[in-house]
N, C-alpha and C positions, 0 to 999 in steps of 0.2 A: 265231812267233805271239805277241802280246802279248796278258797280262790284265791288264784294269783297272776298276776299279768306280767306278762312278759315284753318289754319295749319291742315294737315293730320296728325293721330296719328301713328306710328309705323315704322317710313319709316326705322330709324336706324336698328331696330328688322329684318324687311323687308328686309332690304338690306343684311345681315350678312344671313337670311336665302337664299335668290337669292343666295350669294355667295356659300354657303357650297352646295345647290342643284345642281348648273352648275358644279362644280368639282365632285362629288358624278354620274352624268348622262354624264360628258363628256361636258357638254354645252349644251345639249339637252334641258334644263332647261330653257335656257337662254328665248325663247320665252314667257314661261307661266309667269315667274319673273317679263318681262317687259309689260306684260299685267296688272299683278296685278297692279305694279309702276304705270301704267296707270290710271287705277280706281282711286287710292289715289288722285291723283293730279287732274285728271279732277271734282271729289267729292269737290275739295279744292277749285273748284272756281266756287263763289256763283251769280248769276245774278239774280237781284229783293229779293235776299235772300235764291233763287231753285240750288239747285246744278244740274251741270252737272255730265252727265252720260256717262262713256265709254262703251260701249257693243261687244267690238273685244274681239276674243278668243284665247289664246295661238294654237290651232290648227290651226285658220286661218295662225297665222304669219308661222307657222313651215313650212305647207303648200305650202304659199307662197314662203320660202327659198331655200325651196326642188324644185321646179318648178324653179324656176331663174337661182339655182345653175348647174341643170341640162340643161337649154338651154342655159346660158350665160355662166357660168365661166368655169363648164367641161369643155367645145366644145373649147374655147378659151387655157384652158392647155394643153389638148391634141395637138392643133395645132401648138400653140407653142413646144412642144417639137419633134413634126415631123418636123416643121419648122429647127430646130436647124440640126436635123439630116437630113434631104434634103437638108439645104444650105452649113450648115457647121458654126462655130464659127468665128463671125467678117465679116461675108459674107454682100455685102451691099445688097443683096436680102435680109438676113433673117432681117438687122436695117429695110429694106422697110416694111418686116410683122411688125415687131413691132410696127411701124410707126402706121400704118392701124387699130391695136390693139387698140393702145392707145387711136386713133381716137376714135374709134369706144366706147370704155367705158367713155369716155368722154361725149359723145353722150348720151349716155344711162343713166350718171350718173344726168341729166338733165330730162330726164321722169322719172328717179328713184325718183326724188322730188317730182313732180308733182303729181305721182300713190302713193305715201307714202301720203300726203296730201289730196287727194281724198280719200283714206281710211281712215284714223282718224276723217275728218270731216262726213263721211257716218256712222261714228260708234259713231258719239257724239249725245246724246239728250239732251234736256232741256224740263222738263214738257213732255215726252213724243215723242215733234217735234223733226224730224233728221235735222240735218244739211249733206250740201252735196257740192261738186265740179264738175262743168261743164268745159269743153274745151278739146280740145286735149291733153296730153300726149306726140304726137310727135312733137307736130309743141312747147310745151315750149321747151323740149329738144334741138328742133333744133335753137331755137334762145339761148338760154344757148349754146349752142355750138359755132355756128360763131362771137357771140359776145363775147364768153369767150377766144378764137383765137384773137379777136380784142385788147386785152388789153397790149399784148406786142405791137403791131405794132403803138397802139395808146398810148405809155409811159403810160398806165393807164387813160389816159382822158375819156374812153368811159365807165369807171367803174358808176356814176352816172347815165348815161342814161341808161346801164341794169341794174343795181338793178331796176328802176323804171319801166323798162318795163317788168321784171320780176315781180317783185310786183304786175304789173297791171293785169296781166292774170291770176294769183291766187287769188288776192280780187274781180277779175268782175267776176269770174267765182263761187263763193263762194256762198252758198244759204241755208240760214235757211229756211225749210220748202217751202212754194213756192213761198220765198221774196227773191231778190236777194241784195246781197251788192254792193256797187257804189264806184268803186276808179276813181280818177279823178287828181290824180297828176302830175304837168311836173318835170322832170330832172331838169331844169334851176335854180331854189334854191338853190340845192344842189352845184352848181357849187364853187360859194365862199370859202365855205368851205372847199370843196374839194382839191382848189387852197391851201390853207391853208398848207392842210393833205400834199398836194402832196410838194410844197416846205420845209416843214419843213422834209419830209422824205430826201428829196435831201440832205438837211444842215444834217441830223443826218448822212448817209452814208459818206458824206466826212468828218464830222468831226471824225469819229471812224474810217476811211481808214487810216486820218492823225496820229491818234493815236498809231496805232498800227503800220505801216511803222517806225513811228519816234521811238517807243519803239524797235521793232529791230534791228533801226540802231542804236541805243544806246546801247544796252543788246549786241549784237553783230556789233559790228566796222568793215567797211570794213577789209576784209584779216585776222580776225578772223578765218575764218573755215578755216580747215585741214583738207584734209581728210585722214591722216594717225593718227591724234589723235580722241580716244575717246569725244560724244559731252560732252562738260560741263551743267550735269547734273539740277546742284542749276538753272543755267541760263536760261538753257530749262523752267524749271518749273516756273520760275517766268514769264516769257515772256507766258506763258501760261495761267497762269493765270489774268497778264493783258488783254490780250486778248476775254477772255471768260469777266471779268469784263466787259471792252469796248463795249461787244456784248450785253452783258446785260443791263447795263444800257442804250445804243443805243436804243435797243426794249422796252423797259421800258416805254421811253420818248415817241417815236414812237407810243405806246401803248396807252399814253394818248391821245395825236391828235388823233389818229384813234377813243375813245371812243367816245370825243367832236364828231366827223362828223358823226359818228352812231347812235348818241342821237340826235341831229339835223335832219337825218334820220329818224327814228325813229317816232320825233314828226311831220316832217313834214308830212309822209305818213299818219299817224291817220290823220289828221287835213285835209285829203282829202278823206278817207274812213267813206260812210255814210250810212245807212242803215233804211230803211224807215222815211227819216226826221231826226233822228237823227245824228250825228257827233260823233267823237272819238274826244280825245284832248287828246295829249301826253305830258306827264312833266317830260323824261329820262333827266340826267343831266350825261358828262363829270365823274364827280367824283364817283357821283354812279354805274355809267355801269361799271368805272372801277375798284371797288372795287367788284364788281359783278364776273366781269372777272377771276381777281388776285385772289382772293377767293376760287373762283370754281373749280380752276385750281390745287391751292395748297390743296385743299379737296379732288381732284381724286387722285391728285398724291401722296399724303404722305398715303393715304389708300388704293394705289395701285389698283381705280376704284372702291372697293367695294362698297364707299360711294355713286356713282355717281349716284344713286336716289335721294338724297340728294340735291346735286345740280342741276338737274332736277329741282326737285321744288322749290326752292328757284330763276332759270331763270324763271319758272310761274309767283312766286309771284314777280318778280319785274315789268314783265309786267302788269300782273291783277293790280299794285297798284299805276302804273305809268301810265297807260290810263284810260281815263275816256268818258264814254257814256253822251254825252250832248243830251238829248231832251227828248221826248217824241214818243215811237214804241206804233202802233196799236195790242197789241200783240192780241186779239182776233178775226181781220181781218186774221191772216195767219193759213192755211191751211196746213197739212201736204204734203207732197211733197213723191213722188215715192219710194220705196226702192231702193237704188244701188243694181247692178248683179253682187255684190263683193262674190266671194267665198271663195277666199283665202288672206292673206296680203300682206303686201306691202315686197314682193318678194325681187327685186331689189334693194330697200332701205336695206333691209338687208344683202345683199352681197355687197352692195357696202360702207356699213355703212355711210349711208348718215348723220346720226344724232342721240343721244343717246333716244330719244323720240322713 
């Protein structure tokens, strides 16, 4: 089977109309904007040479937001602000609510991926066949939850073993038609890398801690401040912007290692996800994810998100064009599969803005 994308025409046009429409409706817009964004890009990637199809509706998501907004976020500001006024400000009852709060959308922010996921793929065809997502809802969320708790306690070491075991309940649970896909990955690969990522963050933090300590005590010498004199204004500013420099360049670096272990990543989980006989093979690379990144980033940000359809598609096409389907699928062996009892979208991904997709 071959995948190939095919650039979608219009998206700038597109985008500039989303824009003006969500301002013009209040944001009300927003839903139908990112349905159509949707069509574009799902159209844009071609399997065998058939494009896929999106079939969700701006109703559905609005739907969906309405319904979320109203069991989850209301219910939760309201409380919060009766919390405030029944405990009082700085009360350790009302940090306990907040506590509980935070828990708790954390929680949620975890099936919000899962339930966003099971609708897009319920709403994709190819030739007709739905694709679709089987498993709980609760129980990802709840491993997204204790494991995502785990990563302070565990310096970040347990970050590999959930990605992969997040990964794994979303690709086993994943089904074009009434073929199921097959991930079979362990953590233990990842781990090298990892070691990698994680030491060189150590080295980047102390060397920008020592940076900017030493630029202080330089810019400012013990028994320099007064405080009956105004601060020295040039000094402030320069020390500031060493600072902001040091942070940046720190992430920058940081940013690359992190690409490297994502692309490794990346290709590792393809090269264990298989779908009737066939294999994925990933070829992300280090410099590409991270000009992907950088890119994207400075594309939402200098056009203040209008663009970020744009960039949408352009994270499609680097996946579409960095994985590759090795083998041979029975495709006229698979059978259409069930419709999902999906009525409305994925709710919670939207309030909780899980992803710009």
């Amino acid at each position: 089977m071959r995948l190939a994308w095919t650039a979608p025409r219009g998206l700038v046009g597109l985008s500039l109309v989303n824009f003006i429409l969500r301002v013009l409706t209040l944001g009300i817009y927003h839903f139908w904007g990112k349905t159509e964004v949707r069509r574009r890009i799902w159209s844009a990637i071609r399997v065998n040479g058939e494009p896929l199809a999106y079939t969700g509706t701006g109703l559905e998501l609005f739907l969906g937001f309405l319904l979320a907004f109203a069991a989850v976020a209301l219910p939760a500001i309201l409380l919060s602000f009766g919390a405030v006024l029944v405990f009082g400000p700085g009360s350790p009852w009302l940090l306990a609510f907040q506590f509980v709060v935070y828990a708790a959308f954390f929680f949620l922010f975890g099936v919000a991926i899962h339930r966003a996921r099971r609708y897009r793929l319920a709403r994709t065809r190819w030739r007709g066949i739905r694709g679709g997502l089987e498993g709980s809802s609760w129980r990802y969320g709840w491993i997204h939850f204790w494991s995502g708790l785990l990563i302070l306690l565990t310096l970040g070491w347990i970050v590999p073993w959930r990605s992969t075991k997040l990964q794994s309940l979303i690709s086993n649970g994943m089904r074009f038609g009434d073929r199921p896909f097959r991930f079979s990955a362990s953590s233990a690969p990842l781990y090298p890398r990892f070691a990698v990522l994680w030491i060189a963050g150590l080295f980047i933090l102390l060397a920008a801690s020592t940076v900017i300590v030493s630029a202080t005590a330089f810019i400012f010498p013990a028994g320099d401040f007064h405080a009956d004199r105004p601060p020295d204004i040039a000094r402030m500013t320069v020390l500031l912007a060493l600072i902001y420099a040091t942070l940046l360049a720190g992430g920058v670096v940081y940013g690359v290692f992190s690409a490297w272990y994502r692309a490794g990543m990346l290709n590792h989980f393809a090269a264990h996800t298989a779908f009737e006989g066939a294999t994925f093979k990933g070829s992300a690379t280090a410099v590409s994810l991270t000009w992907l990144t950088l890119s994207n980033y400075l594309l939402v940000l200098l056009t203040l998100g209008i663009l970020a359809p744009l960039a949408q598609a352009r994270s499609a096409r680097y996946l579409i064009e960095r994985i590759a389907l090795v083998g041979n699928v029975p495709l006229a062996e698979i059978a259409q599969r069930e419709e999902d009892a999906l009525g409305r979208g994925e709710g919670l991904a939207q309030v909780f803005d899980v992803d710009a997709f």
